[in-house]
KOLDRENSE-647061 format. One record per residue (C-alpha): residue number from 0; residue in one letter; x, y, z. Coordinates in pm, 1 decimal, padded with zeros to 6 digits. Layout:
N
<site><resi>NUM</resi><resn>A</resn><X>X</X><Y>Y</Y><Z>Z</Z></site>
...
This chain:
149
<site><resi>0</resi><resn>X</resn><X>-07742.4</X><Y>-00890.0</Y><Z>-04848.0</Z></site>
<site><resi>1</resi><resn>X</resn><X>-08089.7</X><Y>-00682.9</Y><Z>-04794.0</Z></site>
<site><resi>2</resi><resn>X</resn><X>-08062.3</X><Y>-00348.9</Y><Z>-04667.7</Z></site>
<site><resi>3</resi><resn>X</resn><X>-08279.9</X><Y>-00311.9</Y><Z>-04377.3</Z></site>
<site><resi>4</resi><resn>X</resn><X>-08452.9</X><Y>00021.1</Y><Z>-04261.5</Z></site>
<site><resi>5</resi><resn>X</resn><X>-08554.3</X><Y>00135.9</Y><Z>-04599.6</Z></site>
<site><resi>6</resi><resn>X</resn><X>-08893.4</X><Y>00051.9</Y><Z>-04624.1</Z></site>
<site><resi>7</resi><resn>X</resn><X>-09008.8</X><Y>-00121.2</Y><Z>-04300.3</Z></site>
<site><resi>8</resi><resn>X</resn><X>-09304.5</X><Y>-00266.2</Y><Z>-04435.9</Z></site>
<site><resi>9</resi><resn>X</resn><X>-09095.7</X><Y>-00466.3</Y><Z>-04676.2</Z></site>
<site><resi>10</resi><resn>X</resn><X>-08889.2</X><Y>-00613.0</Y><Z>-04410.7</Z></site>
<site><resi>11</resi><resn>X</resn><X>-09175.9</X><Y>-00699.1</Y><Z>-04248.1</Z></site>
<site><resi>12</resi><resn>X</resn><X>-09333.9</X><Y>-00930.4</Y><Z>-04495.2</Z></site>
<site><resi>13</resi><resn>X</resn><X>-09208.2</X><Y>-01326.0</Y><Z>-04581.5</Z></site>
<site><resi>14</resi><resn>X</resn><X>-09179.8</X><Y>-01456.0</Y><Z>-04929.0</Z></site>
<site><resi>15</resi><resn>X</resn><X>-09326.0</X><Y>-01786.0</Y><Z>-04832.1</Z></site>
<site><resi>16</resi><resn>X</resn><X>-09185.6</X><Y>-01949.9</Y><Z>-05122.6</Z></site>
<site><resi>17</resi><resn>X</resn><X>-08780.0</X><Y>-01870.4</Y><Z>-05010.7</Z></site>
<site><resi>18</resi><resn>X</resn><X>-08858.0</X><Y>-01938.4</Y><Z>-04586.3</Z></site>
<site><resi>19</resi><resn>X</resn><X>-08476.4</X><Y>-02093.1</Y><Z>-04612.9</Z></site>
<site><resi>20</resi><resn>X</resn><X>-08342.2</X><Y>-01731.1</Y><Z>-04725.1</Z></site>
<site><resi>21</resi><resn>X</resn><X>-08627.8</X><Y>-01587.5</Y><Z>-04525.5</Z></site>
<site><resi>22</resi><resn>X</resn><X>-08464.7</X><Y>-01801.7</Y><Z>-04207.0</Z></site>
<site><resi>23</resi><resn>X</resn><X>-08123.0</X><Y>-01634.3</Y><Z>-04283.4</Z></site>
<site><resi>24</resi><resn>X</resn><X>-08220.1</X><Y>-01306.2</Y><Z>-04291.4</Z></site>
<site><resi>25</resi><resn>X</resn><X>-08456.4</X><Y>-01295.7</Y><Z>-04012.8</Z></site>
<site><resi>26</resi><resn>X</resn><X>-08121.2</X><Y>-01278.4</Y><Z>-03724.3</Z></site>
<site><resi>27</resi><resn>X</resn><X>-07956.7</X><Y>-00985.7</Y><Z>-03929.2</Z></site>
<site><resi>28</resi><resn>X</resn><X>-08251.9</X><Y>-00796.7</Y><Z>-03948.0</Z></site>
<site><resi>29</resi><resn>X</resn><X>-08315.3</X><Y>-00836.3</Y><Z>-03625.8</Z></site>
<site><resi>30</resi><resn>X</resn><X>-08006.7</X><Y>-00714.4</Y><Z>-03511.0</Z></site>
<site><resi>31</resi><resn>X</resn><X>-08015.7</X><Y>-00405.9</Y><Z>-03688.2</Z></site>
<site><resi>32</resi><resn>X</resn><X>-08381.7</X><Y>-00297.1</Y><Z>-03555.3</Z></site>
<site><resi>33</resi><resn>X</resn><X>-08248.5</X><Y>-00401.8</Y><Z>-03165.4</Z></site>
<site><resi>34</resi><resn>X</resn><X>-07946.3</X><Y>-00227.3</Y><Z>-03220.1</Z></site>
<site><resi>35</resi><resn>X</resn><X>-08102.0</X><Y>00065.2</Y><Z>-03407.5</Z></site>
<site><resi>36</resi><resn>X</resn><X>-08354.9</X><Y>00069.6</Y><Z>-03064.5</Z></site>
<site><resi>37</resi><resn>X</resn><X>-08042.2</X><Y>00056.5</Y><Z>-02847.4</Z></site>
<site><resi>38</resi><resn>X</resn><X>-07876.4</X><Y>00352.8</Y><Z>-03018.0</Z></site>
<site><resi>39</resi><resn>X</resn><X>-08276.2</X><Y>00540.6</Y><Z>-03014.0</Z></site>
<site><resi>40</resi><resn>X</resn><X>-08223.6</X><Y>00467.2</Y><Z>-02601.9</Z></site>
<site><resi>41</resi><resn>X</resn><X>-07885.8</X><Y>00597.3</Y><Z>-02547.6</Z></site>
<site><resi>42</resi><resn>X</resn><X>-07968.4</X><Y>00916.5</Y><Z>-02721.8</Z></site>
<site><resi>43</resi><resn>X</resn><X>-08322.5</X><Y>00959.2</Y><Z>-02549.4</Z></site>
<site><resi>44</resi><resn>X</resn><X>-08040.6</X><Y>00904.1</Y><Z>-02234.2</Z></site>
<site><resi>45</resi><resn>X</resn><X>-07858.7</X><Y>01177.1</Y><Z>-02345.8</Z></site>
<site><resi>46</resi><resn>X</resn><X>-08141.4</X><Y>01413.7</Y><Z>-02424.6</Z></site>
<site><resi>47</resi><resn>X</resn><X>-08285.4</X><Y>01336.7</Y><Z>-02050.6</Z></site>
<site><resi>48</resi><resn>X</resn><X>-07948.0</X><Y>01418.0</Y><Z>-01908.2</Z></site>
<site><resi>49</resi><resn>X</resn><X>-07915.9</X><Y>01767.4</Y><Z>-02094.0</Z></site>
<site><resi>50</resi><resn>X</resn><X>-08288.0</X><Y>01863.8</Y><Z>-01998.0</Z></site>
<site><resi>51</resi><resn>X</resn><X>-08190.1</X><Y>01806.2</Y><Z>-01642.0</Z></site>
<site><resi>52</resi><resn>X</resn><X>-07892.8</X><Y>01990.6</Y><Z>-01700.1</Z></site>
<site><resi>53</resi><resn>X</resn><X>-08053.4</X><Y>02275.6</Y><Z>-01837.6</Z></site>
<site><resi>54</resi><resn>X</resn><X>-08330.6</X><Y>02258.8</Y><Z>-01579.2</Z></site>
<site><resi>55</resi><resn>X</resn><X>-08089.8</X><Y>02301.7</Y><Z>-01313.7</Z></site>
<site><resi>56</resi><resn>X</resn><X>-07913.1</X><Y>02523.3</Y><Z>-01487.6</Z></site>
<site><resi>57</resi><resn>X</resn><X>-08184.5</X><Y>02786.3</Y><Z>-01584.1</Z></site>
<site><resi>58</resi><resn>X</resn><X>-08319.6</X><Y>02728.3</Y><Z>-01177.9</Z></site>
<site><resi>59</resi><resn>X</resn><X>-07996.8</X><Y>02869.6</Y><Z>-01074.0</Z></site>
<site><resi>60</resi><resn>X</resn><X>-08024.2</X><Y>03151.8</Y><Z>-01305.3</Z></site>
<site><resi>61</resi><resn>X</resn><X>-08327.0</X><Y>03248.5</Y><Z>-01223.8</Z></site>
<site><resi>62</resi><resn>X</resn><X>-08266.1</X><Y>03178.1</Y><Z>-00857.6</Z></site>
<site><resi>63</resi><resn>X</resn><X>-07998.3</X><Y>03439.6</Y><Z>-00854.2</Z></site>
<site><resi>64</resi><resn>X</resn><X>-08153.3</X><Y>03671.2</Y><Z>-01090.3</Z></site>
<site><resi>65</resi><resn>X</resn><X>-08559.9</X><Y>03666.8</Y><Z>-01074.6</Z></site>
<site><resi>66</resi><resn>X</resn><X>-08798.2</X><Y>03778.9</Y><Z>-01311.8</Z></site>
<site><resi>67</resi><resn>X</resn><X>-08935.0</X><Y>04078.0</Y><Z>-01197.1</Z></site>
<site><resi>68</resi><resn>X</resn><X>-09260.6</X><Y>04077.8</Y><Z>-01093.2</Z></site>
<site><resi>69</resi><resn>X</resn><X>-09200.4</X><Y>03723.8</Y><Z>-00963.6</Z></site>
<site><resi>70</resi><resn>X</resn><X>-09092.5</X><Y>03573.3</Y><Z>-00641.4</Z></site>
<site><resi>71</resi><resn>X</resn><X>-08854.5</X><Y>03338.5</Y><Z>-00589.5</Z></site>
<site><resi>72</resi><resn>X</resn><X>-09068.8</X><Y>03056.6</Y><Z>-00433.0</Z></site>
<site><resi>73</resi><resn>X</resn><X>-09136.4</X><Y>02719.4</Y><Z>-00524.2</Z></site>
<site><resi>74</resi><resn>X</resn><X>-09433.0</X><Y>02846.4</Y><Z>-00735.7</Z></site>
<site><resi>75</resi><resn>X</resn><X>-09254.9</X><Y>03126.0</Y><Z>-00911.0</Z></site>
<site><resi>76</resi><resn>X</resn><X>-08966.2</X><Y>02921.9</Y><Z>-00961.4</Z></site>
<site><resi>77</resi><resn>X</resn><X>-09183.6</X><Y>02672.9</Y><Z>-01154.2</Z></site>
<site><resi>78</resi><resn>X</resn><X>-09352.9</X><Y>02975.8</Y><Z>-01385.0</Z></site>
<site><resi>79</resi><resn>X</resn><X>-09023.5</X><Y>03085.1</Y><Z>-01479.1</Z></site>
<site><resi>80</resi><resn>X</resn><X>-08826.4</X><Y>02753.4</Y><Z>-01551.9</Z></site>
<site><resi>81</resi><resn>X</resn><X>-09180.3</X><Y>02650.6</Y><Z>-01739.1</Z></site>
<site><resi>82</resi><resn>X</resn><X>-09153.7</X><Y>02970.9</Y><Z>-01963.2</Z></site>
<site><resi>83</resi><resn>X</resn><X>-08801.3</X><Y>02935.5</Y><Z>-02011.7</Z></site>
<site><resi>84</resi><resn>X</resn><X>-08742.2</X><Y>02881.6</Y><Z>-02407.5</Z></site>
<site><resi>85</resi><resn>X</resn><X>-08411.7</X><Y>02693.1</Y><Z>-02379.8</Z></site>
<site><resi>86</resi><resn>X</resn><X>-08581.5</X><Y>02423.4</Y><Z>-02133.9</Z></site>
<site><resi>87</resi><resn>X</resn><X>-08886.8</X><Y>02358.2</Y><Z>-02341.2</Z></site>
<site><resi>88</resi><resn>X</resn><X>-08632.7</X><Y>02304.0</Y><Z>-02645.9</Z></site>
<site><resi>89</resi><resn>X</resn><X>-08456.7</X><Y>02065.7</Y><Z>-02468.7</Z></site>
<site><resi>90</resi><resn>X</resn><X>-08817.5</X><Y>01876.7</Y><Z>-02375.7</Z></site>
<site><resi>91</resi><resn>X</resn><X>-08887.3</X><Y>01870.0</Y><Z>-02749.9</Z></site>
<site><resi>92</resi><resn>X</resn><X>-08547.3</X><Y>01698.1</Y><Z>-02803.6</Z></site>
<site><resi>93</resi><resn>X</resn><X>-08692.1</X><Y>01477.4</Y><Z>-02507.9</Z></site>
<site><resi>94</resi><resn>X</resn><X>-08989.3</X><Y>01421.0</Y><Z>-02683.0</Z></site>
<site><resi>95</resi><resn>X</resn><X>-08882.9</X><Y>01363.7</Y><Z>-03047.1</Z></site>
<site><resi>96</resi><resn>X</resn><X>-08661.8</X><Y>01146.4</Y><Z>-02867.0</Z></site>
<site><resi>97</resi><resn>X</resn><X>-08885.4</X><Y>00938.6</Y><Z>-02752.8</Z></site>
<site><resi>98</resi><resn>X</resn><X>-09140.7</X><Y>00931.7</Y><Z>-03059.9</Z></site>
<site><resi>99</resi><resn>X</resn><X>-08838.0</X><Y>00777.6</Y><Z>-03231.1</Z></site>
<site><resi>100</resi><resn>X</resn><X>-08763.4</X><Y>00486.1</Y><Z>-02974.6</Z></site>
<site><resi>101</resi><resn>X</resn><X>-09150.3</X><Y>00402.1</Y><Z>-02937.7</Z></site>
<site><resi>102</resi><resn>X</resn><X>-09121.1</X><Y>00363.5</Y><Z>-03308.7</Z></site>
<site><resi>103</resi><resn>X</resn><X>-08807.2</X><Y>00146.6</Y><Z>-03315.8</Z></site>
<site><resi>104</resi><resn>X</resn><X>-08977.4</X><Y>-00028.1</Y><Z>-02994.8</Z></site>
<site><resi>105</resi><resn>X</resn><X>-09291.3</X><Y>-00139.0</Y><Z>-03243.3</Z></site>
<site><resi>106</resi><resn>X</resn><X>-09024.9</X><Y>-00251.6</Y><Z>-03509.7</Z></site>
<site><resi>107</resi><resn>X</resn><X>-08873.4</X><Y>-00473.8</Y><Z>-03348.2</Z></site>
<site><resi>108</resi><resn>X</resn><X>-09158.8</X><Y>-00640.2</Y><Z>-03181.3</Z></site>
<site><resi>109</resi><resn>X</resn><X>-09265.9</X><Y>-00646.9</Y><Z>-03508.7</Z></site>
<site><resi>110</resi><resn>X</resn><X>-08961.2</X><Y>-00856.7</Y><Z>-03629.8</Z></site>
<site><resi>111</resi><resn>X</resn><X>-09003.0</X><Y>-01070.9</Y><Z>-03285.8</Z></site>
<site><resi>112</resi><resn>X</resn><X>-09346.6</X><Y>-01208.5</Y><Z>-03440.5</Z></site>
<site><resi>113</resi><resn>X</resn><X>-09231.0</X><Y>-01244.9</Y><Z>-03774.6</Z></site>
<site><resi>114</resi><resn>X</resn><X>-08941.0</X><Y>-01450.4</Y><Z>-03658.0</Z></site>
<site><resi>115</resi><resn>X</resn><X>-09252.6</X><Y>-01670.4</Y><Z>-03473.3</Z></site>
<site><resi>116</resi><resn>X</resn><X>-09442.2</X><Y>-01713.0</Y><Z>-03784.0</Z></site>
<site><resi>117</resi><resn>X</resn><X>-09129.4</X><Y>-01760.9</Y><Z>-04024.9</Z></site>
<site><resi>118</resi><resn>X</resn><X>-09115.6</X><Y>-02042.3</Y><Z>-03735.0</Z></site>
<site><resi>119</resi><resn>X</resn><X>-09473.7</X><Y>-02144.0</Y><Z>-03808.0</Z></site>
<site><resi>120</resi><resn>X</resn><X>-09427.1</X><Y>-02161.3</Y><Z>-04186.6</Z></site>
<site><resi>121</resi><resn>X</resn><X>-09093.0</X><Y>-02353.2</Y><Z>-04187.2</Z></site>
<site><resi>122</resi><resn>X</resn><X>-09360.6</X><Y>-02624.7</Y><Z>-03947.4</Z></site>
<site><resi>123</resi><resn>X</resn><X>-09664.9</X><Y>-02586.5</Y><Z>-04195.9</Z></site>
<site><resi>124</resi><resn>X</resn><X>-09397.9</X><Y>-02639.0</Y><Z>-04474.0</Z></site>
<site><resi>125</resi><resn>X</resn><X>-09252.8</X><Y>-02948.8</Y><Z>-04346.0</Z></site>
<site><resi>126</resi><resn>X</resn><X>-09551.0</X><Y>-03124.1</Y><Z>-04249.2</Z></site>
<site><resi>127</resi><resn>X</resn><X>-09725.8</X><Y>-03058.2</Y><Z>-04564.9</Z></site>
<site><resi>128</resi><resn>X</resn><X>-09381.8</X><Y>-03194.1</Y><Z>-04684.8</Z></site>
<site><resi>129</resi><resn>X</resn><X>-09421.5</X><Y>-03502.6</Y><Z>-04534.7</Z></site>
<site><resi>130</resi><resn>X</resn><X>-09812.0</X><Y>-03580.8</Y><Z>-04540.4</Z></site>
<site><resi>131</resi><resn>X</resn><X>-09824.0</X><Y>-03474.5</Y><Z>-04901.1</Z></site>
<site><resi>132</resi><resn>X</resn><X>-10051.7</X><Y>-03775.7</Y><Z>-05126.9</Z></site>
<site><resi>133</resi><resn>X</resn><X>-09996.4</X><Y>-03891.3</Y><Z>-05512.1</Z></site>
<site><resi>134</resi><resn>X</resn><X>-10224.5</X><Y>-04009.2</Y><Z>-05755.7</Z></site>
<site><resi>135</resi><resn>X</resn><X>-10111.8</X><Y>-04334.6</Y><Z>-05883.9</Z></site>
<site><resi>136</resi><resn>X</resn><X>-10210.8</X><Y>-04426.6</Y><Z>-06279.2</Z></site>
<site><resi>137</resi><resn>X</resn><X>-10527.3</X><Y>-04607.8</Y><Z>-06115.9</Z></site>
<site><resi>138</resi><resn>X</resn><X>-10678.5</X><Y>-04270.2</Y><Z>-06021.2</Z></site>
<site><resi>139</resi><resn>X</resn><X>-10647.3</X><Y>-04405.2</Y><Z>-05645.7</Z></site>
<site><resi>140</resi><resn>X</resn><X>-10507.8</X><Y>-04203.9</Y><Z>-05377.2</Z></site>
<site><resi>141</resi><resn>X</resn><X>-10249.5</X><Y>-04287.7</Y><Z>-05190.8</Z></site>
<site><resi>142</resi><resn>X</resn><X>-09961.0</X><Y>-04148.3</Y><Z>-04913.6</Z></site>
<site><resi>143</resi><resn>X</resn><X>-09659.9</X><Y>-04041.7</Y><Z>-05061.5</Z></site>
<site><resi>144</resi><resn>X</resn><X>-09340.6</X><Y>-04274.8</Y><Z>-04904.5</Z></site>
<site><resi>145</resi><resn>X</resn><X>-09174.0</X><Y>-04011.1</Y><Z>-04717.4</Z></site>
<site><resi>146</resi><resn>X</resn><X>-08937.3</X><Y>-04222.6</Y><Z>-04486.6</Z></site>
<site><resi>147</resi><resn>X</resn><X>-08716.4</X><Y>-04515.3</Y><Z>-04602.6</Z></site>
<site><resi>148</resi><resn>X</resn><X>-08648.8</X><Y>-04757.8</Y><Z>-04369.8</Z></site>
């Protein structure tokens, strides 16, 4: 079995000469870039949650205990949560995050339209299959019998 993830532009391409293994493959590798995505998502989940955690959080902190210098309005309140170093770590979690599940996002649209033209080939295959022509020991032309009847 191929191992999928390793080189993404691999996965991507189709041998057009094995479409049957090609055909087998495409569901598992499918299945591990969705469920790669799905994991990206719940941990992007996560990472939202603990921002707004630590958002609140730091508010309260700084609610009770202001920055001197600074009043507690709605205004100060966003200069000091904005400056805070703990919340902008946890929006770069956010954000890294999020680069990662764009990324898996692409992928596996990516495998989507390979599926569609592994779907295309196996067509193209078949009906070349069946409208393929011989040359007889005359030199003349003629349709291949495909169908028995």
């Amino acid at each position: 079995m191929k191992d999928f993830g390793v080189d993404f532009r691999a996965d991507s391409e189709i041998d057009k000469n094995r479409l049957e293994d090609e055909s087998v493959t495409q569901p598992c590798m499918y299945g591990f870039y969705a469920m790669q995505l799905a994991e990206a998502r719940n941990e992007l989940d996560v990472a939202k949650s603990n921002l707004e955690a630590t958002i609140a959080r730091r508010s309260a902190y700084y609610y009770n205990n202001p920055v001197d210098g600074i009043k507690t309005t709605a205004d100060g309140m966003k200069v000091m949560v904005g400056n805070d170093t703990e919340i902008q770590e946890a929006q770069d979690v956010v954000d890294k995050k999020q680069a990662v599940v764009n990324v898996l996002y692409a992928q596996v649209n990516t495998v989507e339209q390979r599926k569609g033209c592994l779907d295309n080939l196996v067509k193209l295959s078949l009906a070349r299959y069946y409208n393929e022509s011989e040359t007889d020991t005359s030199g003349q032309t003629r349709l291949k019998e495909t169908m028995k009847r």
